[in-house]
PyMOL Python script that loads the backbone (N, CA, C, O; Angstrom):
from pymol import cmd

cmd.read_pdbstr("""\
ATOM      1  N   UNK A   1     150.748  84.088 119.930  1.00  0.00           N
ATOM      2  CA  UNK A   1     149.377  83.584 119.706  1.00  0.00           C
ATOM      3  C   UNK A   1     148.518  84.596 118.955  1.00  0.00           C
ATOM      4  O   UNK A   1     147.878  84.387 117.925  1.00  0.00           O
ATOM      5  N   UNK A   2     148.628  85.879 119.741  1.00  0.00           N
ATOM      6  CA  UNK A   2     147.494  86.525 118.698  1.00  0.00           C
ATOM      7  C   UNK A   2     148.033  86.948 117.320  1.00  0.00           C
ATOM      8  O   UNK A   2     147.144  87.260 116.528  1.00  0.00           O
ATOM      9  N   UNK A   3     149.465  87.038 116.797  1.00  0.00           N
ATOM     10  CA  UNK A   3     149.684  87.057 115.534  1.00  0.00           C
ATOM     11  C   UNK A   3     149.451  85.903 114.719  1.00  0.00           C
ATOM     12  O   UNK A   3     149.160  86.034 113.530  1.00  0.00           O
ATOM     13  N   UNK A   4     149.545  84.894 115.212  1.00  0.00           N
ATOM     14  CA  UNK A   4     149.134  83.515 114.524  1.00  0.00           C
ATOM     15  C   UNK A   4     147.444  83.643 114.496  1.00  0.00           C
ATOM     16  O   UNK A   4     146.790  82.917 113.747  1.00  0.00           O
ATOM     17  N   UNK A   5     146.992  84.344 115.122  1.00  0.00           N
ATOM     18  CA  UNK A   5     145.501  84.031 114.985  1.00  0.00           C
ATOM     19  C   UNK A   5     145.018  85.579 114.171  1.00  0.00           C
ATOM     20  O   UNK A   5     143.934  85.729 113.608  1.00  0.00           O
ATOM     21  N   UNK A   6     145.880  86.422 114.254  1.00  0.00           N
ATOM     22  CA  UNK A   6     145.819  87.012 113.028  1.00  0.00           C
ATOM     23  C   UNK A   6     146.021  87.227 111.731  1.00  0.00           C
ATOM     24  O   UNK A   6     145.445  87.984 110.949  1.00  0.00           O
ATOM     25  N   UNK A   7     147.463  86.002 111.493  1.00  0.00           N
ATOM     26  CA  UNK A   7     147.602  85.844 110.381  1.00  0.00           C
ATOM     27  C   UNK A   7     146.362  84.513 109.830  1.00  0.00           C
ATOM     28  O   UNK A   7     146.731  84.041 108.755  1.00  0.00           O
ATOM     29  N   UNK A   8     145.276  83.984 110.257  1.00  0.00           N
ATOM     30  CA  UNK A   8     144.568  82.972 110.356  1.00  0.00           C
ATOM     31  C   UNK A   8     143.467  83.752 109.630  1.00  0.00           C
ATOM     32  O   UNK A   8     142.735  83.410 108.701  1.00  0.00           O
ATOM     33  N   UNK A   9     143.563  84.992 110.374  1.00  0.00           N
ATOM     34  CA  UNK A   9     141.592  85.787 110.299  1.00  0.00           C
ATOM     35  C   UNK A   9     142.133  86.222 109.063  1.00  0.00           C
ATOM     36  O   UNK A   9     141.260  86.304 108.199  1.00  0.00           O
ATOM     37  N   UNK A  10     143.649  86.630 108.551  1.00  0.00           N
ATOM     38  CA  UNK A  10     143.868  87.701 107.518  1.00  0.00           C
ATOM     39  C   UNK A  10     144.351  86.757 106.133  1.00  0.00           C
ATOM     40  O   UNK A  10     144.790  87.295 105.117  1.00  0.00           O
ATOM     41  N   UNK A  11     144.218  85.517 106.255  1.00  0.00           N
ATOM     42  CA  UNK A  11     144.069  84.498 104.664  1.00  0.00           C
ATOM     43  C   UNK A  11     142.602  84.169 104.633  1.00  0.00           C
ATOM     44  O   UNK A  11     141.951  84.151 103.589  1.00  0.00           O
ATOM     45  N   UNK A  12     142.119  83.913 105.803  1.00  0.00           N
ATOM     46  CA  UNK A  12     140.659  83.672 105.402  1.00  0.00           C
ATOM     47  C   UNK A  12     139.966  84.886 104.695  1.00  0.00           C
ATOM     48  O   UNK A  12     139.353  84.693 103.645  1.00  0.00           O
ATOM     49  N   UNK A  13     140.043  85.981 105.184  1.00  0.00           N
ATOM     50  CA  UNK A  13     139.970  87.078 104.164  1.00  0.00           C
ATOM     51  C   UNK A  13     140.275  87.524 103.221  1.00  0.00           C
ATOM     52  O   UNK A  13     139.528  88.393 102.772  1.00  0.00           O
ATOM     53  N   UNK A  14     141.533  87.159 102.430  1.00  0.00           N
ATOM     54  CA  UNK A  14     142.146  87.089 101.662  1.00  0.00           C
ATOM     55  C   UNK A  14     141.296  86.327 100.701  1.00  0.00           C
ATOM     56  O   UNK A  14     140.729  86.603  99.644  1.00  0.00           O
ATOM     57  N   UNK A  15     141.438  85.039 101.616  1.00  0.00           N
ATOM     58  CA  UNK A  15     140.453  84.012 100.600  1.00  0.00           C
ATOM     59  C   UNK A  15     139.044  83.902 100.119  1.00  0.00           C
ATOM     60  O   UNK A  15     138.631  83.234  99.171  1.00  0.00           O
ATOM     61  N   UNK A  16     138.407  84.635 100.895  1.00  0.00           N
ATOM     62  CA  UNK A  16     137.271  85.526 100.579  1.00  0.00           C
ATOM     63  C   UNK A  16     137.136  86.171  99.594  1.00  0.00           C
ATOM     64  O   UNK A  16     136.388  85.992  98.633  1.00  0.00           O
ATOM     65  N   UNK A  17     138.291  87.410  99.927  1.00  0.00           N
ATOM     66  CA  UNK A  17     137.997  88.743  98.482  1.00  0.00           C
ATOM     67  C   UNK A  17     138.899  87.844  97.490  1.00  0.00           C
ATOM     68  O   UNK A  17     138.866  88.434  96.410  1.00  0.00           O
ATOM     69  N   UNK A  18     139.579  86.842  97.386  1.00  0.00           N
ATOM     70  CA  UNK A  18     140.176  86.158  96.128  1.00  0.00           C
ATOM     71  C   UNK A  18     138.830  85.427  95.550  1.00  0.00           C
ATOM     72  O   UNK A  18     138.637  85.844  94.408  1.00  0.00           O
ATOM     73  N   UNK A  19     137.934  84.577  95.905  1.00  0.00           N
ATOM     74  CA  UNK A  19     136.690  84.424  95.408  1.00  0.00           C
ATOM     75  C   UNK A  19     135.605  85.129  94.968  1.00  0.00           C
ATOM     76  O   UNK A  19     134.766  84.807  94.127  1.00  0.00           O
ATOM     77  N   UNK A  20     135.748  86.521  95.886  1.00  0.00           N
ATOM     78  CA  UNK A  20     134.561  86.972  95.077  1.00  0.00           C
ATOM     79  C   UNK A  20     135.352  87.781  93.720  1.00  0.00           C
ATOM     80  O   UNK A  20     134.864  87.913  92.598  1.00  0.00           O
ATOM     81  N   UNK A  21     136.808  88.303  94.218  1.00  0.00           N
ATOM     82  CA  UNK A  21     137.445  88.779  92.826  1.00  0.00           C
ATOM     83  C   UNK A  21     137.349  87.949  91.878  1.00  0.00           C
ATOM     84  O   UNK A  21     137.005  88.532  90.850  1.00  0.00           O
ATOM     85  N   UNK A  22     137.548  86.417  91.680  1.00  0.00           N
ATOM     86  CA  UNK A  22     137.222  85.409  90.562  1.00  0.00           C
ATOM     87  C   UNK A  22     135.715  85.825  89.899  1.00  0.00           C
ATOM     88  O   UNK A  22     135.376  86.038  88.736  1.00  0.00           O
ATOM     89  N   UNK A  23     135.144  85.836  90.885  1.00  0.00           N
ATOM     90  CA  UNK A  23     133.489  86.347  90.388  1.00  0.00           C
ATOM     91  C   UNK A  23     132.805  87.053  90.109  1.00  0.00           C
ATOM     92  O   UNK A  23     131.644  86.725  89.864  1.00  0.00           O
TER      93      UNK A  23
END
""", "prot")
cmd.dss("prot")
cmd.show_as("cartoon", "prot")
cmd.util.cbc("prot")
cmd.orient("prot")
């Protein structure tokens, strides 16, 4: 459980700095 909910927190972040890197 908590690696699944870390791999969760660590694409949303990902997906974060991938947007602001686009920008």
């Amino acid at each position: 459980p908590e690696l699944a909910a870390a791999c969760e927190v660590w694409k949303e972040i990902k997906f974060e700095f991938e947007t602001i890197d686009t920008v």
